[in-house]
C-alpha positions as CSV (number, residue, x, y, z in Angstrom):
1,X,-148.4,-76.4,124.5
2,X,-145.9,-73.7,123.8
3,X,-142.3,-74.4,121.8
4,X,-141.0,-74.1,125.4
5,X,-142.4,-76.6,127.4
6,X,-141.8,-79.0,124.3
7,X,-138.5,-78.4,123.9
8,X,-138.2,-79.4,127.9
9,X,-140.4,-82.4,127.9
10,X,-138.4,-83.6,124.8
11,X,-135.6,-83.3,126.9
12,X,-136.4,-84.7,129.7
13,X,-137.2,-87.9,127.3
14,X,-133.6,-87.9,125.6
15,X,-132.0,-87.8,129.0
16,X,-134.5,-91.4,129.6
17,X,-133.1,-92.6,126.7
18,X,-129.5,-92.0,126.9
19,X,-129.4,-92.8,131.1
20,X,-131.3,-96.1,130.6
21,X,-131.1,-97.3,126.9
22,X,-127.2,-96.2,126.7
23,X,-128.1,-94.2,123.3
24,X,-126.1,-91.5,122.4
25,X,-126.8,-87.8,123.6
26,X,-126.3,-86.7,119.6
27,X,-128.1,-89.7,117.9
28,X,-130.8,-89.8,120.8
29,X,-131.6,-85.6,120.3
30,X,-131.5,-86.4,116.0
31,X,-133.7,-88.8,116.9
32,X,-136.4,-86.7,118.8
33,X,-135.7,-83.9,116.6
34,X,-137.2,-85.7,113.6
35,X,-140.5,-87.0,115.5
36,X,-140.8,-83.2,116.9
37,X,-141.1,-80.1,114.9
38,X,-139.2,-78.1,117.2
39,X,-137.0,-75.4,114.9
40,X,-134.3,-72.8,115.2
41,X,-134.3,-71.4,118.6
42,X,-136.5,-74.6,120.4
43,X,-133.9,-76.9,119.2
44,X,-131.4,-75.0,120.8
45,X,-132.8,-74.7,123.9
46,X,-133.7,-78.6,124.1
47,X,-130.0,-79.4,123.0
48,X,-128.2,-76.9,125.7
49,X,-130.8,-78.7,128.3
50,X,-129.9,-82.3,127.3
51,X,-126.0,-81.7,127.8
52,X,-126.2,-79.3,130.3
53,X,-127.9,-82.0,132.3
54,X,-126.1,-84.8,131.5
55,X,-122.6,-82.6,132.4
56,X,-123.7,-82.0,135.4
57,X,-125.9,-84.9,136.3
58,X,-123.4,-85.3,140.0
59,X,-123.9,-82.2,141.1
60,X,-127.4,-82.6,139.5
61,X,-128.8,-85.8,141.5
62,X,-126.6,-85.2,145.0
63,X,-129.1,-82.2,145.1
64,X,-132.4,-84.0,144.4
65,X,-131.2,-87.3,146.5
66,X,-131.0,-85.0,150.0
67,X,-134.3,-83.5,149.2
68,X,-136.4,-87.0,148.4
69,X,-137.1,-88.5,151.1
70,X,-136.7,-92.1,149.5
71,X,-133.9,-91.0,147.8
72,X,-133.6,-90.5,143.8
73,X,-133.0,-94.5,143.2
74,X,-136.9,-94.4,144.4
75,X,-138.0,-92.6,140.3
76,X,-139.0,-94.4,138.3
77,X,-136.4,-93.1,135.3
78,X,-139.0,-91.0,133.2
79,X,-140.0,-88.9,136.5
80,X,-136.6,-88.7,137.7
81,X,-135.4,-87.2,134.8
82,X,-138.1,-84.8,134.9
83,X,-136.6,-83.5,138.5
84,X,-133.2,-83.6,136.8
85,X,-133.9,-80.8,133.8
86,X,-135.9,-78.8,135.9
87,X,-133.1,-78.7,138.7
88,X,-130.0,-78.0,136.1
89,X,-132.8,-74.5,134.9
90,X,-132.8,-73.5,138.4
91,X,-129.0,-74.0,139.3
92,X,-127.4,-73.4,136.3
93,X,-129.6,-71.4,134.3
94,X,-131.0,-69.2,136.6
95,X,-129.6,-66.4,135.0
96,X,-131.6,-67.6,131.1
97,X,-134.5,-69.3,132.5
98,X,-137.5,-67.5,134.6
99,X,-137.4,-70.2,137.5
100,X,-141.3,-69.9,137.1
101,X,-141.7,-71.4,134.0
102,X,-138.9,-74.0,134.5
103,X,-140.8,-75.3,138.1
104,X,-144.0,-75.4,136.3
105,X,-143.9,-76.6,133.3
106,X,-142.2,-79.1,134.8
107,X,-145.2,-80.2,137.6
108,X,-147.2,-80.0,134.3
109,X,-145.0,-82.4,132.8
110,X,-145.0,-84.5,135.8
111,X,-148.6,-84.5,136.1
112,X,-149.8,-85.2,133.0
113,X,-147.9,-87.9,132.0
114,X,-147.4,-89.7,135.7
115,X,-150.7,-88.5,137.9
116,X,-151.6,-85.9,140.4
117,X,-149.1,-87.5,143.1
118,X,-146.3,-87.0,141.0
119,X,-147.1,-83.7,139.8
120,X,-147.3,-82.7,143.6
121,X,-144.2,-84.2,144.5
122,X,-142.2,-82.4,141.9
123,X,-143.9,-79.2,143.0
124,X,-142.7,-79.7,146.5
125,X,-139.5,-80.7,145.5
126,X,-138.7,-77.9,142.7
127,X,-140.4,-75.2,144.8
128,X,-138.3,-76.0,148.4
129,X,-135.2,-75.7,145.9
130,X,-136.1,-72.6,144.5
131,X,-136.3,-71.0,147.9
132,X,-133.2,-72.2,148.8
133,X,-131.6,-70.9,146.1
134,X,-133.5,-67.7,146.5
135,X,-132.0,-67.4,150.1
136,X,-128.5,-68.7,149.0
137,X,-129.4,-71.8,150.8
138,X,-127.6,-73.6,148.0
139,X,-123.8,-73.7,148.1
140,X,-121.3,-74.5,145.7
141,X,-120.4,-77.2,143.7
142,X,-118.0,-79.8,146.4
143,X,-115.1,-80.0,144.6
144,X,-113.6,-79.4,141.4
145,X,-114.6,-82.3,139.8
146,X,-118.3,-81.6,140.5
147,X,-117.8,-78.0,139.4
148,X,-116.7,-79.3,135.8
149,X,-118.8,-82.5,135.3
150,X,-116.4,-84.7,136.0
151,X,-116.1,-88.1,138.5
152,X,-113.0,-87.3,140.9
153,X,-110.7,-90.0,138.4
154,X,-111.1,-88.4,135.3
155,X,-110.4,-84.6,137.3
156,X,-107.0,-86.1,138.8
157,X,-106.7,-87.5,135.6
158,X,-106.6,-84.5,133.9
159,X,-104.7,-82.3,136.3
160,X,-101.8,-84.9,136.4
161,X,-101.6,-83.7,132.4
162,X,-102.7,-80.2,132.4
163,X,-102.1,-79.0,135.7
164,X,-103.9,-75.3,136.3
165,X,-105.0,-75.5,132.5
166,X,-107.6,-78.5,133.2
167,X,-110.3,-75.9,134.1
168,X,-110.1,-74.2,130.9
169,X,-110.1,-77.8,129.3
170,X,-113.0,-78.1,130.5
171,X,-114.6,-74.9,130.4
172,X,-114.4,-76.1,126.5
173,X,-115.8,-79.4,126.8
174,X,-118.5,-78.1,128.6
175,X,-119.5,-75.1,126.4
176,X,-121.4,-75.6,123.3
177,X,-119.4,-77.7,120.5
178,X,-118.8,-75.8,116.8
179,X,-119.6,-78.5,113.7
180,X,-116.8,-79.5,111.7
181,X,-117.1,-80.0,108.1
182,X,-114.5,-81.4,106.1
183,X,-114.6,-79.9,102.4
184,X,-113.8,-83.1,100.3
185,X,-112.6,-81.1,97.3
186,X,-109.9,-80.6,100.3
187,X,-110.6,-76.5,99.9
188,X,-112.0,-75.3,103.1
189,X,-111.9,-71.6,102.0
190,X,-114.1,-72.1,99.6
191,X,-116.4,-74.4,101.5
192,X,-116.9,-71.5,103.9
193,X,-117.6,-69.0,101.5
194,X,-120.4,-70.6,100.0
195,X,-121.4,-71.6,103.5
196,X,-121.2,-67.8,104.5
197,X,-123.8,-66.8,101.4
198,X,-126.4,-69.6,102.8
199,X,-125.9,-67.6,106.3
200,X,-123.9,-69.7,108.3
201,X,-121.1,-68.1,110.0
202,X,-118.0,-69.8,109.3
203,X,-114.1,-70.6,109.3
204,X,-111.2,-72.2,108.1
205,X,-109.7,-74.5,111.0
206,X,-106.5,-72.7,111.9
207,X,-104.7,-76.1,112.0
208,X,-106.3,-78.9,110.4
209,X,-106.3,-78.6,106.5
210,X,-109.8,-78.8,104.7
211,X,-112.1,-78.1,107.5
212,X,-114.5,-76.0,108.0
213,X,-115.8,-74.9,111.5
214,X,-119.4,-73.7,111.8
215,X,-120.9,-71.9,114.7
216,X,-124.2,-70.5,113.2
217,X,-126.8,-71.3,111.2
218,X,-128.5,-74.4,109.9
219,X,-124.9,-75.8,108.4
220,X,-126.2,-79.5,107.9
221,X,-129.3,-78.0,105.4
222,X,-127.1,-75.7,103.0
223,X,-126.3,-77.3,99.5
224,X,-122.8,-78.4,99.9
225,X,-124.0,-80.9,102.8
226,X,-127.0,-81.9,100.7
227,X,-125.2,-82.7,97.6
228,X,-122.5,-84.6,99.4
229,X,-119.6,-81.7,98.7
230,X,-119.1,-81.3,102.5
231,X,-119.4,-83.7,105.5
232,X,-119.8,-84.0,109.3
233,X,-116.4,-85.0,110.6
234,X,-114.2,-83.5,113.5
235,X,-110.9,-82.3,113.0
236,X,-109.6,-84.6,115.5
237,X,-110.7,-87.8,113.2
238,X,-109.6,-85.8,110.0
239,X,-106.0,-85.0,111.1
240,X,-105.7,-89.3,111.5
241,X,-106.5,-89.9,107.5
242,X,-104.0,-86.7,107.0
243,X,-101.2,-88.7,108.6
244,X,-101.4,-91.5,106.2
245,X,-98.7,-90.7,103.5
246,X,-99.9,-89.7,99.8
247,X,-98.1,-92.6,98.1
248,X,-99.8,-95.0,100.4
249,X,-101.8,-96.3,97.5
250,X,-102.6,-99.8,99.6
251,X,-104.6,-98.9,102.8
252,X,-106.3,-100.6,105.0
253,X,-108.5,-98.9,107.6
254,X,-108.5,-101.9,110.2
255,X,-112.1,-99.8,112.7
256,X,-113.7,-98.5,109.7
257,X,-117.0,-98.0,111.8
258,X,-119.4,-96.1,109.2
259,X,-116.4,-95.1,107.6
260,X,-115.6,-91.4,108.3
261,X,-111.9,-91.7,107.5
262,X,-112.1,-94.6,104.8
263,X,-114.0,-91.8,102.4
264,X,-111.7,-89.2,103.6
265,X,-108.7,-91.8,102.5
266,X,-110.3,-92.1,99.3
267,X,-111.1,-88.4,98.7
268,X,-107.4,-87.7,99.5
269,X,-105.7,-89.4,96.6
270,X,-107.6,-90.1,93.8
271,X,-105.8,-93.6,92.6
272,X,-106.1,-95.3,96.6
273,X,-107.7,-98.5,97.3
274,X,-109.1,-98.9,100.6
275,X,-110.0,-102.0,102.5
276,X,-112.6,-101.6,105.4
277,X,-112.5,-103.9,108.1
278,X,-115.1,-103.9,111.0
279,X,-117.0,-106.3,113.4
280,X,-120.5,-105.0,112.2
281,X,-121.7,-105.8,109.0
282,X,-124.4,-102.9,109.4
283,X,-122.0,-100.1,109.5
284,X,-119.8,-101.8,106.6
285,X,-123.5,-102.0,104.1
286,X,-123.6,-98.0,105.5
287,X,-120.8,-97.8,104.2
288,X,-120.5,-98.8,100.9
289,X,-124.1,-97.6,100.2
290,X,-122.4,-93.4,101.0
291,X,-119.3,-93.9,99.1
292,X,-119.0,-92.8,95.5
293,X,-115.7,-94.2,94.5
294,X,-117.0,-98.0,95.1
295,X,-115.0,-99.7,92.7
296,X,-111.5,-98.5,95.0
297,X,-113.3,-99.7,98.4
298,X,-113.5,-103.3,99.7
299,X,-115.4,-104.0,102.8
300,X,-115.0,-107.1,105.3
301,X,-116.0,-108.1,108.3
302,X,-113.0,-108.6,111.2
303,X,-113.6,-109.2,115.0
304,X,-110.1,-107.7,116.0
305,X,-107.6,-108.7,117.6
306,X,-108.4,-112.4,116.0
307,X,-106.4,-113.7,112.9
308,X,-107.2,-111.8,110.1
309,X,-109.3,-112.9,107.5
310,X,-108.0,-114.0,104.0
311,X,-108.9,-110.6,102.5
312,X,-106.9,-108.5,104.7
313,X,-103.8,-110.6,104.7
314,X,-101.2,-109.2,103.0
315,X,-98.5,-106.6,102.4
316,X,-100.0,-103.4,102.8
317,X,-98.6,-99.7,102.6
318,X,-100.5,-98.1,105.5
319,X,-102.7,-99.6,108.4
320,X,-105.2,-97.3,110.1
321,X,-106.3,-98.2,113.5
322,X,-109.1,-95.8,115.2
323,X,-109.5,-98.3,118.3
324,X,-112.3,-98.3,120.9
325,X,-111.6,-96.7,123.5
326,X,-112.4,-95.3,127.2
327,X,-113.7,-91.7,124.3
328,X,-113.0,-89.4,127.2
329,X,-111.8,-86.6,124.7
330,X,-115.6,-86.5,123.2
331,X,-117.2,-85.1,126.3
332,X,-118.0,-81.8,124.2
333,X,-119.9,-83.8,121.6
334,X,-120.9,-86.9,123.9
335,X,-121.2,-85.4,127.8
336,X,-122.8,-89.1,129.0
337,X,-119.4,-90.4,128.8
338,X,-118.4,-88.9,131.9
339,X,-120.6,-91.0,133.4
340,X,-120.4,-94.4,132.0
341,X,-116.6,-94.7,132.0
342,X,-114.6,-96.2,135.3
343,X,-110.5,-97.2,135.8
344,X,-111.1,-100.7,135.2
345,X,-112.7,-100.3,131.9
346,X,-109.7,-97.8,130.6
347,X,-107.4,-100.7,132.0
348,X,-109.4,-103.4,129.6
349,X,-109.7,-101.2,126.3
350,X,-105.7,-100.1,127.2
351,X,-105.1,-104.4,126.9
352,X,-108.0,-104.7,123.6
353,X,-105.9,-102.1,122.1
354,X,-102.4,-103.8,122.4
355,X,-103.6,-106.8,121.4
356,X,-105.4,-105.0,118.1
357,X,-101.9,-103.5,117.4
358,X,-100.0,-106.7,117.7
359,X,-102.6,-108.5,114.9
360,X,-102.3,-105.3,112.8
361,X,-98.7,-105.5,113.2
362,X,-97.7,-108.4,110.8
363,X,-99.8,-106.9,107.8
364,X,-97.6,-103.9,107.2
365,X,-95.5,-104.2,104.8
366,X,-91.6,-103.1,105.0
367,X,-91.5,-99.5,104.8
368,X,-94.9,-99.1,105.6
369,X,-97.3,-96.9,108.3
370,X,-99.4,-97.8,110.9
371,X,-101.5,-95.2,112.3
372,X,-102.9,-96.1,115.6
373,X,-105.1,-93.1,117.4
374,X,-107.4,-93.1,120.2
375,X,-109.5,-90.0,120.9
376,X,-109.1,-89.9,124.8
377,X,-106.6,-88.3,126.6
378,X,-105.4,-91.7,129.6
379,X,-102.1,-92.2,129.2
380,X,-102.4,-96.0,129.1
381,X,-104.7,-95.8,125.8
382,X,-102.1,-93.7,123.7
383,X,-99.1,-92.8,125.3
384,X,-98.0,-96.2,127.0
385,X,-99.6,-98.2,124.8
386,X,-97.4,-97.2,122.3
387,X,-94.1,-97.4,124.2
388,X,-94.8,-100.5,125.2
389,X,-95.6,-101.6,121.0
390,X,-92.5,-99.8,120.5
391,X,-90.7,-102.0,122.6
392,X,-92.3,-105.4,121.8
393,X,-92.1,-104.8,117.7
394,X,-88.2,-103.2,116.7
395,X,-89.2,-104.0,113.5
396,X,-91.4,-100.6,113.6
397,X,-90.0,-97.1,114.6
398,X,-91.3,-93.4,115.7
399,X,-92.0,-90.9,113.0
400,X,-90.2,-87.8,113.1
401,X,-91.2,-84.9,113.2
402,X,-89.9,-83.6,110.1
403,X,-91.3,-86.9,108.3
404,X,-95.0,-85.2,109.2
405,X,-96.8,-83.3,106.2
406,X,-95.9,-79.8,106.3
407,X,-99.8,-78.8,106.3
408,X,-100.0,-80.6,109.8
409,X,-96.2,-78.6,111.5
410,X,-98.1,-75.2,112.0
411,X,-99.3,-75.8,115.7
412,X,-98.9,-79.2,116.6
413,X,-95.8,-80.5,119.0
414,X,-95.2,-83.7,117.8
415,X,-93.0,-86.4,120.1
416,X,-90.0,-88.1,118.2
417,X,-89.7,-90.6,120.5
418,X,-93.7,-91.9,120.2
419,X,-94.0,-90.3,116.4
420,X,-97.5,-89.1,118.2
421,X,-99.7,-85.7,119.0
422,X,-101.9,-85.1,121.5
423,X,-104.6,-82.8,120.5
424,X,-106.9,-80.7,123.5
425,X,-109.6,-78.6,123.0
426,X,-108.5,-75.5,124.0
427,X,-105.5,-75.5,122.2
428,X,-106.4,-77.3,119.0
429,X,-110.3,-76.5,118.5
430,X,-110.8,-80.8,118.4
431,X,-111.8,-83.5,120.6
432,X,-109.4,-84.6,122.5
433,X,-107.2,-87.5,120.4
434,X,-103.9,-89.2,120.5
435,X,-102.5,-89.8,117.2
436,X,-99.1,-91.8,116.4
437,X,-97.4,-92.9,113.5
438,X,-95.3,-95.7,113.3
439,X,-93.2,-96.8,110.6
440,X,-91.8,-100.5,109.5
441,X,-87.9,-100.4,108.9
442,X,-87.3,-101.3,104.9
């Protein structure tokens, strides 16, 4: 079996996984990449199959649904995804993949693991499409939002904000994503140097301040990742523990998840104590098992928005919230999104969100900060949601802009009247976030 044909059955399997068990695109790949010893070049090619499929699974499946006669619903899920990888070689990469050898390794595929009848079934299928496509039998993609990957909501969505710029949004979602390391020494310059002699190409961020972005090379093996000096985070989530101020010495990070920002809170200022509240008691053991500064880090478990806990109640000088959310500015890193999101469930997390603020509210102490970001770009997650706060709590205000850290004022547009940025791909080289600040009158 050739590198090739493993790298597409693997991801034909990591589409299964993440279209029926809900797993994560990146966790589902990490996942097959440790049972497979695929390397360098293979993994590539499995990864740009796996989101170039799921990106483009509408266009993908409106294709394969008019050319089954039962329809696609009719798959069973492991054959069906088969049919999907081969068809997003032969419309999207005809131009990198010989057609041959994505129509039959494909049949083989089919075949071997389902039976002669499939195998035959893909063969008609794949072949028929090929000579369509052959004969520019195929058209175009239907509409703009089938062009970009996107359900027709989410498109309007993002023309309403971006107007003619929402193709090159996406054109930046959908093209491979750079990794972000965030140097915890706080020197990115340095970070890529020594990055750049292990032969990953390398830069500083041009706006967020200790990260690194990598776009070649095995970044995740080199030393500085191995011995802890450097970690996986994207500027996005970096820029939210940046808005916390430096004498905030009293935080409490109120989603802590598996605790991206509470270690970056830490690394910041070397005299912090942290509190990490979250409803999973796995991530909060994760935790406290990666963090070296243990004795300035307490963990506890919170459902938000119910009354907090005894250890959480208090006075303190900044409140972190990274809520759930609809996650529509991850597409780039997390392409299955697209797909698994609708209006009503923006609407729900929109109402979760206010009512997280409102419990979060009470435990700031006068003169404090509460840092509330999402990283999607609905209005009603960032934008409104904060108004509205804004108008239920006058004991909090916006921060100005001139109140922001100098290191974050090169690049960003920051609204007095929410004390929030909005940060887009194309412009900022993140995911897609909404970050406010809110401060509690003395």
């Amino acid at each position: 079996m050739t590198g090739r044909h493993t790298s597409r059955t693997l991801a034909a399997q990591v589409v299964t996984r993440v279209c029926e068990d809900r797993a994560f695109s990146q966790r589902a790949l990490a996942s097959a990449f440790d049972a497979a010893p695929l390397e360098g070049r293979e993994r590539a090619f499995a990864t740009r199959l796996v989101y170039g499929t799921l990106t483009h699974l509408g266009r993908i499946d409106r294709i394969l649904d008019g050319r089954l006669k039962k329809g696609l619903g009719s798959l069973k899920p492991a054959l069906r995804d088969v049919l999907r990888v081969a068809v997003y070689q032969l419309v999207h990469e005809g131009e990198h993949v010989p057609p041959f050898a994505a129509v039959n390794e494909a049949v083989g595929h089919a075949r071997a693991r389902h039976g002669r009848g499939a195998g035959n079934l893909v063969n008609a299928v794949l072949r028929g499409l090929q000579r369509d496509i052959e004969r520019s039998r195929v058209g175009p993609p239907e509409s703009p939002a089938e062009e970009h990957g996107l359900r027709p909501w989410m498109w309007d969505l993002l023309v309403a904000q971006r107007g003619e710029e929402a193709s090159e949004v996406m054109k930046v979602f959908n093209a491979p994503s750079p990794l972000h390391l965030r140097a915890r020494s706080g020197d990115a310059a340095a970070l890529v140097e020594e990055l750049g002699s292990c032969g990953v190409e390398a830069s500083v961020h041009p706006i967020v301040p200790g990260c690194a972005v990598c776009r070649g090379g095995e970044a995740l093996r080199t030393a500085p990742v191995a011995d802890g000096r450097a970690v996986v985070q994207d500027a996005g989530s970096q820029t939210v523990s940046l808005l916390v101020p430096h004498d905030a010495l009293r935080v409490l990070d109120a989603c802590a998840g598996i605790g991206g920002k509470t270690r970056h809170l830490l690394d910041l200022v070397s005299d912090r104590a942290v509190t990490s509240a979250d409803i999973h008691a796995r991530k909060l053991a994760h935790l406290a098992q990666r963090v070296d500064e243990i004795d300035r880090l307490d963990t506890v478990r919170w459902t938000l928005p119910s009354d907090p806990p005894e250890a959480v109640r208090g006075s303190w000088d900044a409140v972190v919230l990274d809520a759930p959310c609809s996650a529509l500015g991850t597409l780039g890193r997390h392409p299955e999104v697209r797909w698994t999101r609708s209006p009503g469930q923006v609407a729900t997390l929109a109402a979760l969100q206010a009512q997280m603020l409102d419990a979060l509210a009470p435990l700031v102490g006068e003169g404090g900060v509460l840092v509330y970001a999402v990283c999607t770009f609905t209005p009603e997650e960032g934008l409104e949601n904060v108004r509205s706060f804004l108008g239920r709590w006058p004991s909090f205000r916006a921060c100005r802009a001139d109140e922001v850290p100098s290191s974050l004022q090169v690049g960003l547009r920051w609204d007095d009247s929410t004390g929030g940025v909005r940060l887009w791909p194309d412009l900022h080289g993140t995911d897609g976030f909404q970050i406010f600040r809110l401060h509690r009158r003395s």
